[in-house]
C-alpha positions as CSV (number, residue, x, y, z in Angstrom):
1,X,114.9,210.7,54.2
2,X,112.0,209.1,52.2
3,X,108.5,209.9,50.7
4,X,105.4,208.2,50.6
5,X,103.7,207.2,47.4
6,X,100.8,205.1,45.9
7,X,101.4,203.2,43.3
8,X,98.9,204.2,40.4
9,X,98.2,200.7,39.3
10,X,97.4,198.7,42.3
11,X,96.6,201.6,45.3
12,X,99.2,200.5,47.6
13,X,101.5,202.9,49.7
14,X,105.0,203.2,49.6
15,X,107.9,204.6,51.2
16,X,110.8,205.3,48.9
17,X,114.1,205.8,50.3
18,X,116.8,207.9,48.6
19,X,118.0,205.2,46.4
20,X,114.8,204.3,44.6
21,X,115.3,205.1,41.1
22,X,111.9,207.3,41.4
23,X,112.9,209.6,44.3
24,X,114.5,211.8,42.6
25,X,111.3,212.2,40.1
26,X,109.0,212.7,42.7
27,X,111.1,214.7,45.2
28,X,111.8,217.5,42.2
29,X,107.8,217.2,41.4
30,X,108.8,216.2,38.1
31,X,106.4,213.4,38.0
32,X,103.6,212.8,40.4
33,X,103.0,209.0,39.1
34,X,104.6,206.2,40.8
35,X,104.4,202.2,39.4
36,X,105.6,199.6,42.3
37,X,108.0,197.1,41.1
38,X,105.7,193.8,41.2
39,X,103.2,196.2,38.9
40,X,106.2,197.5,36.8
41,X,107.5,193.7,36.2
42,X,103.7,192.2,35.2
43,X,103.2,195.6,32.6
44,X,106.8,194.5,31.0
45,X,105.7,190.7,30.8
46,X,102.1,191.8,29.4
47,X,103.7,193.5,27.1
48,X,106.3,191.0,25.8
49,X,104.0,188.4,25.9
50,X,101.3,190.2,24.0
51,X,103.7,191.6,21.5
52,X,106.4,189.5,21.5
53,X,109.4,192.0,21.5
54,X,111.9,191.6,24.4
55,X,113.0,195.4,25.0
56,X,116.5,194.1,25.2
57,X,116.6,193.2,21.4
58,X,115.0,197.3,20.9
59,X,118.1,198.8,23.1
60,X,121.1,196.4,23.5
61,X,122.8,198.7,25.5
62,X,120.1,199.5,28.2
63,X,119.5,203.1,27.8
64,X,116.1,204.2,29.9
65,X,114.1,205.7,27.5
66,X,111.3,206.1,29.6
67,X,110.0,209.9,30.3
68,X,108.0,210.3,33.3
């Protein structure tokens, strides 16, 4: 089974399959915003290049600590 969603930073539509790590977000309605990949990977490299922190150095052991 999949689900369809727009990513909310460049407008293109997407079809998620079960294994996405944002399925499970979406599918329980406990976040209605989706970021594509390409879009997710330029915002990181914005932000390390503008800031210069690499998020590995702020949580060695690769915890998400995002909240939808």
């Amino acid at each position: 089974m999949s689900l369809e969603a727009k990513c909310m930073t460049c407008r293109k539509e997407y079809r998620l399959e079960a294994s996405d790590p944002y399925y499970p977000k979406l599918k329980m309605n406990l976040t209605k915003l989706y970021i594509c990949k390409s879009c997710s990977t330029a915002m990181k490299e914005e932000a390390i290049s503008s800031t210069g922190l690499n998020p590995g150095m702020l949580d060695p052991k690769g915890h998400d600590k995002l909240v939808p």
